[in-house]
C-alpha positions in Angstrom: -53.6 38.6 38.1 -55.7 41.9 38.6 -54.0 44.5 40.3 -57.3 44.5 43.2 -56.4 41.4 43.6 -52.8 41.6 44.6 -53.0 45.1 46.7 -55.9 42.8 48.3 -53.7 40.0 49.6 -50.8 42.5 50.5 -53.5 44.3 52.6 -54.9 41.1 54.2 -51.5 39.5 54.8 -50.4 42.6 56.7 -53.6 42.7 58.9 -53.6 39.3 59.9 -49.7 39.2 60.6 -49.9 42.7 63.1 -52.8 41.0 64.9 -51.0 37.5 65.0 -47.6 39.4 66.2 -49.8 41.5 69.2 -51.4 38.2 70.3 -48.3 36.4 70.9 -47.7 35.5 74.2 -43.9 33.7 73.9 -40.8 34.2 72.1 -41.8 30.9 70.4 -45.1 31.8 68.8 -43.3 34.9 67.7 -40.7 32.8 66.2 -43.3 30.8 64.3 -44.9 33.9 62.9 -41.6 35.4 61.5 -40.8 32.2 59.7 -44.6 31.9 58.6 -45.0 35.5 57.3 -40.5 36.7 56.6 -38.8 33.2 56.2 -37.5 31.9 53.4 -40.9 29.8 52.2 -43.0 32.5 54.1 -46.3 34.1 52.7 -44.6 37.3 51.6 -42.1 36.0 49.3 -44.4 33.3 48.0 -46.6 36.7 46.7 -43.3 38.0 45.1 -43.3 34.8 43.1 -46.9 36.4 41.6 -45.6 39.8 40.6 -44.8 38.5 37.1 -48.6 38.3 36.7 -49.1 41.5 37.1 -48.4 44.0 34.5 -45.1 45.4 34.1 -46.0 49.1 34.5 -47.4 48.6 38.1 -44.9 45.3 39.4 -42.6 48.0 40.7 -45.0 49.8 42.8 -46.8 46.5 44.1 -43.1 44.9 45.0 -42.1 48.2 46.9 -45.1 47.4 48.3 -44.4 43.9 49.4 -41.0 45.2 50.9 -42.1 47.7 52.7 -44.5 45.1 54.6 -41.9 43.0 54.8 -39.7 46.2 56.9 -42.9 46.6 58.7 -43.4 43.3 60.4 -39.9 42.7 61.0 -39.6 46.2 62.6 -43.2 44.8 64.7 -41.6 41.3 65.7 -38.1 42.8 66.9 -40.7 45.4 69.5 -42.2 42.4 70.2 -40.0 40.4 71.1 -38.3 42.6 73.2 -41.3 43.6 74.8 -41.5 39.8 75.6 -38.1 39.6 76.9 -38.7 42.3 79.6 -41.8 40.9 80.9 -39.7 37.5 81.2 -37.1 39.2 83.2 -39.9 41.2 85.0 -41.8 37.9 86.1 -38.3 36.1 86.8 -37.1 39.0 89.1 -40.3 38.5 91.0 -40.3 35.2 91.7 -36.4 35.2 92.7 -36.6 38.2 94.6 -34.8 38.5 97.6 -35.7 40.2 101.0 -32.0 40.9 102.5 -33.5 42.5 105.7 -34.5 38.7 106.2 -32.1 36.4 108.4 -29.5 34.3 106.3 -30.0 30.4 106.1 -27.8 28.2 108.2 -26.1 25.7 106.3 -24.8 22.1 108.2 -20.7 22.7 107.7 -18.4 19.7 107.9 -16.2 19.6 110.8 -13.1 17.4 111.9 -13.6 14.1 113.2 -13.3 12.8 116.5 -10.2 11.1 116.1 -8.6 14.5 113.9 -9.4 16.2 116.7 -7.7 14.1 119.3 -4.9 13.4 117.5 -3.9 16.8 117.1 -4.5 17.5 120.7 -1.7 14.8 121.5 0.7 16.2 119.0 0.3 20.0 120.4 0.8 18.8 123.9 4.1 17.0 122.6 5.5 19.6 120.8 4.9 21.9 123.4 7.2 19.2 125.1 9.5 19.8 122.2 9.1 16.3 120.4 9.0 16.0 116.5 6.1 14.6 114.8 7.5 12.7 111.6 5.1 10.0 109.9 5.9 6.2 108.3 4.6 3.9 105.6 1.5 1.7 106.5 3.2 -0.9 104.4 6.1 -1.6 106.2 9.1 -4.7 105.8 8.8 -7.6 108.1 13.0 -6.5 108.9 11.9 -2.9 110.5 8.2 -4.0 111.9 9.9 -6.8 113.8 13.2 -7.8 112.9 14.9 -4.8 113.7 12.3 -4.5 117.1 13.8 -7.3 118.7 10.7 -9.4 118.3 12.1 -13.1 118.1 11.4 -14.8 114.9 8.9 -17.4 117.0 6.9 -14.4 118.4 3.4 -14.8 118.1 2.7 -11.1 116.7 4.4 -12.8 113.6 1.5 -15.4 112.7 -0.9 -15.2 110.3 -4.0 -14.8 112.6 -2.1 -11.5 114.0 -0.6 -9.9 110.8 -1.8 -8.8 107.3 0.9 -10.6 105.3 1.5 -8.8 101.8 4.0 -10.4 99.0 7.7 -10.6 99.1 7.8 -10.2 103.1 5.7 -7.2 103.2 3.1 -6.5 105.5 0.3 -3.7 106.8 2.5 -2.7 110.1 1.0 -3.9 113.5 2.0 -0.7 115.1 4.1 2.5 114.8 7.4 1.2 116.2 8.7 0.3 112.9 9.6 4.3 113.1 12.2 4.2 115.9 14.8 1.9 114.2 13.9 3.5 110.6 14.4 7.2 111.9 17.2 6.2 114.1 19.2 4.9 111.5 19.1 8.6 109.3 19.2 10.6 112.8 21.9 11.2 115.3 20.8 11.8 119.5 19.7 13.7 121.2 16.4 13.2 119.3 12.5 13.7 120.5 9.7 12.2 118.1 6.0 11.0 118.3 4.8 9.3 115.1 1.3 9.0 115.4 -0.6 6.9 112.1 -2.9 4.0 111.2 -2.0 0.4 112.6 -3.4 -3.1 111.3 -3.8 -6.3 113.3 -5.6 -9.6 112.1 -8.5 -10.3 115.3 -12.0 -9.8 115.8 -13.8 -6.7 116.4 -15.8 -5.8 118.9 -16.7 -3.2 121.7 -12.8 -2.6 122.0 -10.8 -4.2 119.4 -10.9 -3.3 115.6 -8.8 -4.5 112.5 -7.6 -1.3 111.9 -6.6 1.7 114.5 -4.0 4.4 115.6 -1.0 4.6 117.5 1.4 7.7 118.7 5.0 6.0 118.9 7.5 8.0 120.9 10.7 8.2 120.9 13.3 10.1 123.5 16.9 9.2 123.1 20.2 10.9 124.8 23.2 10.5 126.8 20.9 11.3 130.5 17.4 9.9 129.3 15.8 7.9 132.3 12.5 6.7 133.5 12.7 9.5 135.3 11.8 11.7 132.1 9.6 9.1 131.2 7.8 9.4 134.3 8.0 13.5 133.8 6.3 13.2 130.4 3.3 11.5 131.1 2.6 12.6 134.2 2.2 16.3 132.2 1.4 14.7 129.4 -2.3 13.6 130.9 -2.5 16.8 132.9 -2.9 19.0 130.0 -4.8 16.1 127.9 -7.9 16.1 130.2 -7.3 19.6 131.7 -10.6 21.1 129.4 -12.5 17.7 130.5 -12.4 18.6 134.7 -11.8 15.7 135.5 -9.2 14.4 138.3 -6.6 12.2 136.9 -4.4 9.5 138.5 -1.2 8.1 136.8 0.5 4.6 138.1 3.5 3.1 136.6 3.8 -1.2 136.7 6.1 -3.2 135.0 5.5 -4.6 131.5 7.2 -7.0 128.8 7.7 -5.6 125.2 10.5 -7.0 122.7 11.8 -3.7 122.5 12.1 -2.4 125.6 14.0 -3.2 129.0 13.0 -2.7 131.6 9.3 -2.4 130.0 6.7 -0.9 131.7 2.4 -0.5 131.5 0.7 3.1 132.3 -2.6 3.2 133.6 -4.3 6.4 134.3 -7.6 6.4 136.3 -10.5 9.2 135.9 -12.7 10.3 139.3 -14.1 7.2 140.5 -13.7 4.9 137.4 -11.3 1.8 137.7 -7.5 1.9 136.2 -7.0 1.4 132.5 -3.9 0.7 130.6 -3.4 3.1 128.0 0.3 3.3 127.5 3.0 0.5 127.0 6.2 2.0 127.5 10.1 1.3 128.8 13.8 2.3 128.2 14.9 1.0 124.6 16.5 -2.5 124.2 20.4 -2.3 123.2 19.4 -4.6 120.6 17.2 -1.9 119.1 19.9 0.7 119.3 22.0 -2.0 117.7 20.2 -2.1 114.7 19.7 1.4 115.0 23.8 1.3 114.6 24.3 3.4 117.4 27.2 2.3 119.6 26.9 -0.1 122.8 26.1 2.0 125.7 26.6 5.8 124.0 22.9 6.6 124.4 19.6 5.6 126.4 16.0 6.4 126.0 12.4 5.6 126.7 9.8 4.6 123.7 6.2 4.0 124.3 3.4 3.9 122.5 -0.6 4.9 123.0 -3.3 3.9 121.6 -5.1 6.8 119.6 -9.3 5.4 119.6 -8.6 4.5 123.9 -8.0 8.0 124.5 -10.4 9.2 122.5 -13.1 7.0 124.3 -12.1 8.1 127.7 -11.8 11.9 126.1 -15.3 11.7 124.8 -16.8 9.1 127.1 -17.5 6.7 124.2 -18.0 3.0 125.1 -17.5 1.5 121.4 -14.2 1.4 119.5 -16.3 0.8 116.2 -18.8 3.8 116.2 -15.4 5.8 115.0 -15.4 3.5 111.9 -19.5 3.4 110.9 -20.0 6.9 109.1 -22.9 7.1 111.4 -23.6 11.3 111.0 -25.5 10.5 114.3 -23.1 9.7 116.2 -20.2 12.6 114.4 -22.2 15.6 115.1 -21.6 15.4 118.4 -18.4 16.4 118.1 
């Protein structure tokens, strides 16, 4: 090959590769032009394959040449591309920029729910009373949910329409109850406890019924305990529950049947001008119960009762549908 010839291309190759690398708008394009003009098939060492053409007295000087271009570009593409870089930050700063004199956006938080909140109410009014709070299994034995309860083995509260029945005489408890004989049984009097928790009966659902709700079992047990106490304890019990509501509240006390109690009595509170509403079933514990328990004949007395969590939350909140606490409706929980 002639000598013009070669120094011609090595010219023409470096023009066209500085105007190429100054065009470039991207890191991509650049990318593409250093593999076209430096990679390992690229234009420059495809020339270096023709230097044995040309004669030996001038390949050194032509292939110094060739490397020096080579130096060049690379030298060109590594400004460029960093000249690239910093207008892709620039542009990207601009477009995220920030004015922090400007007010902050308000984001929608979670909060607890209705029931959360009531619950906790009742357990800080009781252990300002100084009860316990202790918790049982959902899944409870048909021994401790009724057996040890007193219920009779005809009961209705047994049958299938009432109860989830599990396997191997388990069942989802009916109510909190199962607590007193279970806690009894590890604890010695005198002894204060709530247990509130989830409840399961088998019946329809509607405005005021569901499948599943909440109960606070208590439990007061001693040598003195009387209705009196009883009395005592919900009486300031639904003072301080509606106190932040200001609403007037009237207590009565009636007599009531429960398995488990004797004598066994219904509270019914009434709010302003509304009619009375049961709310509580309550009464001295049986001697059977205590039996079970395996506390002796006629050592100890005490009251249980237990309230239904959703009914006070209604009157609380003023809500007129058990199942709105159950629907996930965000509607109806922001309220609160």
């Amino acid at each position: 090959m002639a000598i013009e010839n070669f120094e011609e291309k090595v010219n023409i190759l470096e023009k066209e590769s500085k105007e190429a690398i100054q065009e470039a708008s991207d890191l991509a394009r650049l990318e593409n032009i250093r593999i076209k003009y430096l990679g390992r098939k690229g234009v420059l060492n495809e020339l270096v394959k023709e230097l044995p053409d040309i004669r030996e007295g001038s390949r050194a000087r032509f292939g110094h040449s060739i490397n020096f271009a080579k130096d060049n570009l690379e030298r060109l593409i590594d400004e460029k591309s960093q000249e690239l870089k910093n207008e892709f930050i620039a542009e990207k700063l601009e477009k995220e920029k920030i004015d922090i004199t400007m007010p902050g956006k308000i984001f929608a938080l979670g909060h607890l729910h209705p029931l959360t909140k009531v619950e906790r109410r009742i357990e800080d009014i009781f252990q300002s009373m100084g009860f316990e709070i202790v918790f049982g299994s959902e899944i409870e034995s048909e021994y401790y949910n009724f057996d040890a309860l007193n219920i009779p083995k005809n009961h209705p509260a047994r049958d299938l329409q009432d109860t989830f029945w599990l396997r191997r005489g388990l069942l989802l408890r009916t109510h909190t109850s199962p607590m007193q004989a279970r806690y009894m049984e590890k604890n010695n009097p005198p002894l204060r406890i709530i247990v509130p928790g989830r409840v399961f009966r088998h019946e329809a659902t509607d405005a005021s019924h569901e499948i599943q709700f909440h109960q606070v079992e208590g439990l007061m047990v001693g040598e003195d305990v009387s209705l009196a106490n009883l009395k005592a304890v919900f009486e300031e019990f639904f003072k301080k529950f509606f106190s932040t509501r200001g609403k007037k509240i009237e207590v009565r006390f009636r007599p009531g049947y429960f398995p488990f109690v004797e004598p066994g009595m219904e509270i019914d509170i009434k709010i302003a001008s509304s009619k009375w509403l049961e709310v509580v079933g309550a009464g001295m514990v049986h001697r059977k119960v205590f039996k079970s328990a395996g506390y002796a004949p006629g050592k100890q007395q005490g009251f249980a009762f237990g309230l239904g969590l959703e009914r006070l939350a209604m009157l609380y909140y003023g809500i007129n549908d058990i199942r709105l606490f159950y629907s996930s409706d965000f509607r109806f929980l922001k309220q609160f």
